[in-house]
C-alpha positions in Angstrom: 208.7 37.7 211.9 205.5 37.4 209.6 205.5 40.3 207.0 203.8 41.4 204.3 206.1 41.9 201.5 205.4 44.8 198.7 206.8 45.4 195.9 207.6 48.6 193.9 208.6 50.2 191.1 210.6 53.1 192.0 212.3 56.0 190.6 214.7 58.7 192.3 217.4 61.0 191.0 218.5 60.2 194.5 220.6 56.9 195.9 218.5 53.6 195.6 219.3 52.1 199.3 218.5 55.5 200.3 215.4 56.4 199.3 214.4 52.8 199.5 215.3 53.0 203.5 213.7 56.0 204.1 210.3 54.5 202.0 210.5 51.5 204.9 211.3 54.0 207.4 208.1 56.0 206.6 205.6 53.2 207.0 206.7 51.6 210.2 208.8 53.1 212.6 210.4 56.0 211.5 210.1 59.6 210.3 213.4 61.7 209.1 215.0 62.3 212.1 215.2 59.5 214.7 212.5 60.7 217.7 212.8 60.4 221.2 211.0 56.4 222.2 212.2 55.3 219.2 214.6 52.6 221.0 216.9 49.7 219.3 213.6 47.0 220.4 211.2 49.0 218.9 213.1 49.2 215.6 214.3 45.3 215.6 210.2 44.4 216.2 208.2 47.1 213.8 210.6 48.3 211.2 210.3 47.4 207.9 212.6 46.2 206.5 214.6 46.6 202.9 214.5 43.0 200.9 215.9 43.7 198.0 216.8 46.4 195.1 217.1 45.3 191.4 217.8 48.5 189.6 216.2 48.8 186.1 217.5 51.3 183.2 217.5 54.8 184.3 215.5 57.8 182.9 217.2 60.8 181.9 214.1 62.9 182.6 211.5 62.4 185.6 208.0 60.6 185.2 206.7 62.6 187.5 207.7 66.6 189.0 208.4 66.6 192.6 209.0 70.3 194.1 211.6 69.0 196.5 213.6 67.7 193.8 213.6 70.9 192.3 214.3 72.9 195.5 217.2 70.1 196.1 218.6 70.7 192.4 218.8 67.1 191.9 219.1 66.3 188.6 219.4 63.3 186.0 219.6 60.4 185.9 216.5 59.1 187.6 217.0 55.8 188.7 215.0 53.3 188.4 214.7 49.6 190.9 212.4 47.1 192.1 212.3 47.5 195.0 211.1 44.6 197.7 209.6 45.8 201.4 208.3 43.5 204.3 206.1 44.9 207.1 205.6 43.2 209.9 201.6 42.6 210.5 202.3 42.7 214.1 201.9 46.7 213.0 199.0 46.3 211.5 196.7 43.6 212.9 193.8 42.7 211.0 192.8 45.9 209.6 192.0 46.1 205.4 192.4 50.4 205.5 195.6 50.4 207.7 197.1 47.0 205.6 196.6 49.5 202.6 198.0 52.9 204.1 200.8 50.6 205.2 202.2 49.2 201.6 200.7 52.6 199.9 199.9 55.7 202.2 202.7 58.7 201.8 205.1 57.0 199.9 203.5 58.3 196.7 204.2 61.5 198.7 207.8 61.3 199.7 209.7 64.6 197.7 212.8 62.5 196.7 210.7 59.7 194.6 209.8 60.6 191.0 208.0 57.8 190.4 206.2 54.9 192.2 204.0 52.3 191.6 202.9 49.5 194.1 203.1 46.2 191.6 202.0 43.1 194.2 201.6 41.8 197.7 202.9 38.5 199.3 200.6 38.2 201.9 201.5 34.8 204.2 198.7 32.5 204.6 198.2 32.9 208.5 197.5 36.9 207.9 195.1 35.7 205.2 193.3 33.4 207.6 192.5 37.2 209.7 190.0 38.0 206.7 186.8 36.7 205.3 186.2 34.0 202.5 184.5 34.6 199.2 181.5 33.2 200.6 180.3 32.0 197.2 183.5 32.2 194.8 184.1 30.1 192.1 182.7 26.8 193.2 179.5 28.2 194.7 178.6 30.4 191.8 178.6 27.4 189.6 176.7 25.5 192.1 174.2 28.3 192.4 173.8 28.4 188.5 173.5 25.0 187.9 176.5 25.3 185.4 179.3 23.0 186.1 181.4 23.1 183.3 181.9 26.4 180.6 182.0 29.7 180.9 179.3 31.5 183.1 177.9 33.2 179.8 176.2 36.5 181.3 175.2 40.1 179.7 174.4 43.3 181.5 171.5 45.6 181.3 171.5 48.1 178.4 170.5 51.0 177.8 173.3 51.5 180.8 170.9 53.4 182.7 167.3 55.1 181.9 165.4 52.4 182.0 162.2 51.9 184.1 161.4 49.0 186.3 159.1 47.1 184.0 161.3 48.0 181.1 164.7 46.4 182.7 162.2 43.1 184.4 161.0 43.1 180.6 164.2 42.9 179.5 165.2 40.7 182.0 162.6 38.0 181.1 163.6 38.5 177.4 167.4 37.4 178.4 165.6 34.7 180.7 163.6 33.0 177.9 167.4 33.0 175.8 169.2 30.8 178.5 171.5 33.5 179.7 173.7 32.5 183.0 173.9 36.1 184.6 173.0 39.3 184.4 174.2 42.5 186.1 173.6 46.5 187.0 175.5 48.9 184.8 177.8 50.4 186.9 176.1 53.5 187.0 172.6 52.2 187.8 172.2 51.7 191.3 169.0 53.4 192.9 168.7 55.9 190.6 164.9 58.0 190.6 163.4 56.4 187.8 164.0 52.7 188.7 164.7 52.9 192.5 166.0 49.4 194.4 163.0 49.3 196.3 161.1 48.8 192.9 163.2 47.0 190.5 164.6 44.4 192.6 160.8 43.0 193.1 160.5 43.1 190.1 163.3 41.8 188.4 163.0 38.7 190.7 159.6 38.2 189.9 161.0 37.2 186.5 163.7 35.0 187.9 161.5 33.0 189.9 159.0 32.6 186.9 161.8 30.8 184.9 163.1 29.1 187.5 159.7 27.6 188.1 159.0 27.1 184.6 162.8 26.0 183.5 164.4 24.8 186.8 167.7 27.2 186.0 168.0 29.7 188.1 169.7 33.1 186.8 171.9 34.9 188.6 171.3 38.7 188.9 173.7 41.4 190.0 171.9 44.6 191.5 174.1 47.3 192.1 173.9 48.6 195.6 176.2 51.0 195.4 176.0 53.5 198.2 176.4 54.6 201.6 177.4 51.4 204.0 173.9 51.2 205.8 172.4 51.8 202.7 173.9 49.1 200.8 173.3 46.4 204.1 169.8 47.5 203.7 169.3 46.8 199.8 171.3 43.5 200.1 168.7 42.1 202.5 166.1 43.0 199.6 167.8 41.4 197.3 168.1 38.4 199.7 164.4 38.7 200.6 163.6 38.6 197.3 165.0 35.3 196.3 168.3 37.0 194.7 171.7 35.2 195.2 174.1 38.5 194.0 174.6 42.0 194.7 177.4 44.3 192.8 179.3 47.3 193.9 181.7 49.7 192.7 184.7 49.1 194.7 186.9 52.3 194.5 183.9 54.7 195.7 182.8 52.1 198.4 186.6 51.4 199.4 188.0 48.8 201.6 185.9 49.6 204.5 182.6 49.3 203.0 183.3 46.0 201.3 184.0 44.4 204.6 180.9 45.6 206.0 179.3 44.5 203.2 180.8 41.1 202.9 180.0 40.6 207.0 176.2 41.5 206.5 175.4 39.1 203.3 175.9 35.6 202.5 175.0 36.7 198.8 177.6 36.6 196.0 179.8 40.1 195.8 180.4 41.2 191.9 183.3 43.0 192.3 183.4 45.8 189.9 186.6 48.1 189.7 185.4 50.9 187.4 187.8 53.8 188.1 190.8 51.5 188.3 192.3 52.8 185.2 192.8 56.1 187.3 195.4 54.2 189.8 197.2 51.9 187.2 197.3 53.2 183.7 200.5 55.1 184.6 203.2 53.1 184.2 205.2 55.0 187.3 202.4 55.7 189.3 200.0 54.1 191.3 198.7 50.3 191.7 199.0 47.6 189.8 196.3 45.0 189.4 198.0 42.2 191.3 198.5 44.6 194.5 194.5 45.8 193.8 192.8 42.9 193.8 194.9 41.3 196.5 193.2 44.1 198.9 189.9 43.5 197.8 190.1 40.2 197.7 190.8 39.9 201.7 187.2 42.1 202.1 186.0 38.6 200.6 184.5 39.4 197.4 183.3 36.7 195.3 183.9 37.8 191.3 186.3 40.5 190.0 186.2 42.5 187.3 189.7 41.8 184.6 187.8 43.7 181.5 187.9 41.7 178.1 190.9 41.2 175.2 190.4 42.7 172.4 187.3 45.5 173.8 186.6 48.7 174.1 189.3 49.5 177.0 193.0 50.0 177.1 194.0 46.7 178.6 196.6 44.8 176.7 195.9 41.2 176.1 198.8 40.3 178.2 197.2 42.6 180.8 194.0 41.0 181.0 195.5 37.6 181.0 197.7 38.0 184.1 194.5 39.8 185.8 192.2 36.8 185.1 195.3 34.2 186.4 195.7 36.1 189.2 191.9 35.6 190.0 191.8 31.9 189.7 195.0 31.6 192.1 195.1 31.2 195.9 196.2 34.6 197.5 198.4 33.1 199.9 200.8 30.4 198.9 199.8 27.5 201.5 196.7 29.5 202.7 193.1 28.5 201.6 191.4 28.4 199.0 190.1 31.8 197.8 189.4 32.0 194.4 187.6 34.5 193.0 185.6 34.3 189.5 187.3 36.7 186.6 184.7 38.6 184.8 185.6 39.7 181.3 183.5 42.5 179.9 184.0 45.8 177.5 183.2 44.9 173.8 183.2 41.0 174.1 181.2 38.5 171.7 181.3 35.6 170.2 184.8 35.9 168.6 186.3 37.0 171.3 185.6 34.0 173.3 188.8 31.7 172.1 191.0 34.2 173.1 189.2 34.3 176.7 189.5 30.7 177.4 193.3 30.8 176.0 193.6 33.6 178.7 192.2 32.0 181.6 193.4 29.1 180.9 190.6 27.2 182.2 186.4 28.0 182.2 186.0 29.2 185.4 185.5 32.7 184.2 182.1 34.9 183.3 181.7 36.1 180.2 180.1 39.5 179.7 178.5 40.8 176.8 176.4 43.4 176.0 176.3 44.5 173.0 177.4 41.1 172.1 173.9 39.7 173.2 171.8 42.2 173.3 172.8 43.9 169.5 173.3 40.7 168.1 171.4 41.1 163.9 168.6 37.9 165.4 168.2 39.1 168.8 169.6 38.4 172.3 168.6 34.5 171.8 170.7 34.4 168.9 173.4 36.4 170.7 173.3 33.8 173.5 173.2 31.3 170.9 176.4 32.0 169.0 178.5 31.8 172.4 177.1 28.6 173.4 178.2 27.8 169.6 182.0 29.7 169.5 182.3 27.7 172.8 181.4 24.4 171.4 183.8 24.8 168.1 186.6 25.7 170.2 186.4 22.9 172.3 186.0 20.8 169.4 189.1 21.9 168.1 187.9 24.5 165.2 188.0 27.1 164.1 185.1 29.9 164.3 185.1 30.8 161.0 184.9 26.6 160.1 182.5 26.1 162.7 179.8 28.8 161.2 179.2 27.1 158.3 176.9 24.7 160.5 176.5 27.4 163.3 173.4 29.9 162.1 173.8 32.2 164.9 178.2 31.9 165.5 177.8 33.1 161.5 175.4 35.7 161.9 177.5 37.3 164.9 180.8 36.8 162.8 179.4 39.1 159.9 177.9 41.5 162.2 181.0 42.2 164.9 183.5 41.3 162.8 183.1 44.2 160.9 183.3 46.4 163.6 
C-alpha cells in the first residue's frame, strides 16, 4: 500500500505504543472508541499504521502543559520516541491541505502528548508525480540569468519598505549598473500605498529591460505579490506583461492552497519565502521541522526556498542552515523526478560569509542574499557586489579571504567594514 511516512518526535507521560496508536488512529480511521461502519476492511485499507518507536531519554518534567494530563494525574517521567507513521494516500488523493492535516492536524492536540514535533516526510515518487514541477528551479533560473556556474549573487530592496516607485526603480538601476544577479521585495513590501504593484512593477522593469538592452544580462527581479489568491494571479500576469521572470510570496500567510493556485496561473519563477517559520520550529517539542516544511511547499511547485544565512542576524545554527540548503538541492522523492529547488541564504550575509555558504551547500547552486552586505558596503553597492565576486574567486582558488584582500580592493574594504561588526 503506497504511504506517506511521517516522522515525530514525541513525548508522553503515557505508554509509547499507546499514544503512538492512538496518534495513527486519529488521522485515518479511528477516533477513541471504535464507531459503528468502522469494519475489519476498512481498517486493513485506510489505517495508518505504526512503523516504528525509538525511544529517546525521558524528561522528568513536561515541554509542554496539557489539561488532560493534569485531570489524568499522570505524572513523570515523560517519555520521549521517534516515532515513524505511514498513511496511505489512497486517504488523501492529491490534495496539498488535506496531505498536511493528515501528517499534522490534531495530533498537536491529542491531551495525552506533551510534546510533538513533525521532523520529515517520505513521500514515494508516484504520489509526487500527483503535484506540479518547479517550473523554473535550479536549472532554469540559471538559464534565465545567463549564470551557469557560481552563486546567483542577489540583494534585496532596502529601506525594507517606504520607498516610492522611482526611488526603489532608482535603486534598482543603481544595483543594475553593479552587475547584481537578483533582486527581491522585502517581505513586507508587497502593494503597499505609497509604491502600489500597479506602479512599481512598470517601473522597475523599465530598468531591467534598459540593461538588458544595453548589457545583454538580464536581472532577475522578485515582486512580492503577497495577497489574496485572485489578487496575487492578477499581479503575477503584470509582472509577466511586463517582461519580469519572478514573483515572491510569503508562504505561511498565503498557505498551501494559495501557492498551488499560484504556481497553476504563472510560468514565472516562485521565491519561496518562509518568514514566520521560526513560529512553527524553534521549539524543539513543538511544531515542524524544516525537512517536513519545505517538503509541503515544495509539492505546490515553488521554484527557490528560503534556508536564512550561517553566521546572520537569525537563530539558525550553522548546522541548521546546512541541512536546510541540502535538503533543497535533493530530489523529494527517492526515484521520483527531478525537483530541485534553489536555497536562498539571506539575514546578515556578506562577503565573508560566503566560504562558509559554499562549504554548506556543498555545491553553487544556491542565491546569495545580501543587503546590507551590498547595499552598506564603505564604496557603494558596486563595491559590495564587487567583493563577492572577489570572496568567490579566492575561495575557489584555494585562499584564504584575508590572503586574497591584499590584491582584492573591494574583498578588503568589506573585510574591515563587516568584520567588525
Amino acid at each position: 500500500m503506497e504511504s506517506v511516512i511521517a516522522e515525530y518526535l514525541l513525548e508522553t507521560p503515557f505508554p509509547l505504543e499507546d499514544v503512538a496508536a492512538m496518534m495513527a488512529g486519529e488521522q485515518s480511521s479511528g477516533t477513541f472508541v471504535r464507531v459503528a461502519g468502522e469494519t475489519d476492511e476498512l481498517r486493513a485499507r485506510a489505517a495508518a499504521r505504526v512503523l516504528s518507536i525509538v525511544p529517546e531519554n525521558d524528561a522528568a518534567e513536561p515541554a509542554l502543559l496539557s489539561a488532560y494530563v493534569a485531570r489524568k494525574g499522570a505524572s513523570g517521567p515523560f517519555r520521549r520516541a521517534r516515532v515513524r507513521i505511514a498513511y496511505p494516500v489512497g486517504n488523501i488523493g492529491r490534495n496539498l491541505p488535506t496531505l498536511a492535516a493528515t501528517v499534522s492536524g490534531n495530533l498537536y492536540d491529542i491531551g495525552e502528548i506533551t510534546g510533538l514535533k513533525l521532523l520529515s516526510l517520505d513521500i514515494p515518487g508516484a504520489y509526487r508525480s500527483r503535484y506540479p514541477l518547479p517550473a523554473v528551479g535550479v536549472e532554469g533560473t540559471r538559464r534565465s540569468l545567463g549564470v551557469s556556474d557560481g552563486p546567483i549573487f542577489g540583494t534585496i530592496i532596502k529601506p525594507n519598505v517606504g520607498m516610492r516607485s522611482e526611488e526603489i526603480a532608482a535603486l534598482v538601476d543603481q544595483l543594475c549598473a553593479a552587475g547584481v544577479d537578483f533582486i527581491k521585495d522585502d517581505e513586507v513590501c508587497a502593494n503597499p500605498d505609497i509604491a502600489p504593484l500597479a506602479e512599481r512593477v512598470p517601473a522597475v522593469m523599465a530598468v531591467v529591460r534598459k540593461w538588458q538592452d544595453r548589457t545583454g544580462r538580464r536581472v532577475m527581479m522578485a515582486f512580492n505579490v503577497t495577497d489574496e489568491t485572485d489578487a496575487m494571479r492578477r499581479h503575477a500576469d503584470l509582472v509577466a506583461s511586463e517582461g519580469g521572470s519572478c514573483v515572491m510570496a510569503s508562504l505561511n500567510w498565503c498557505g498551501l492552497s494559495g501557492m498551488e493556485s499560484l504556481r497553476a496561473h504563472t510560468p514565472l519563477a516562485i521565491h519561496a519565502h518562509r518568514n514566520g517559520f521560526g513560529a512553527m520550529s524553534r521549539h524543539p517539542l513543538l511544531g515542524i521541522g524544516f525537512a517536513a516544511y519545505h517538503a509541503l511547499y515544495r509539492l505546490a511547485g515553488i521554484d527557490h526556498m528560503h534556508v536564512h544565512g550561517i553566521g546572520g542576524k537569525f537563530v539558525d545554527t550553522a548546522e541548521e542552515v546546512t541541512e536546510a540548503a541540502r535538503a533543497c538541492l535533493q530530489p523529494l522523492s527517492e526515484g521520483g523526478p527531478d525537483d530541485r529547488v534553489m536555497p536562498a541564504f539571506s539575514s546578515g550575509q556578506w562577503a565573508g560569509t560566503l566560504p562558509r555558504t559554499l562549504e554548506a551547500a556543498g555545491k553553487p547552486d544556491f542565491m546569495f542574499m545580501c543587503g546590507g552586505g551590498i547595499l552598506a558596503h564603505p564604496d557603494g553597492p558596486d563595491a559590495g557586489i564587487r567583493s563577492l565576486r572577489e570572496a568567490y574567486d579566492a575561495v575557489c582558488a584555494g585562499e584564504r579571504l584575508d590572503q586574497a584582500a591584499k590584491t582584492r580592493p573591494a574583498l578588503a574594504a568589506a573585510l574591515r567594514f563587516f568584520g567588525s561588526k
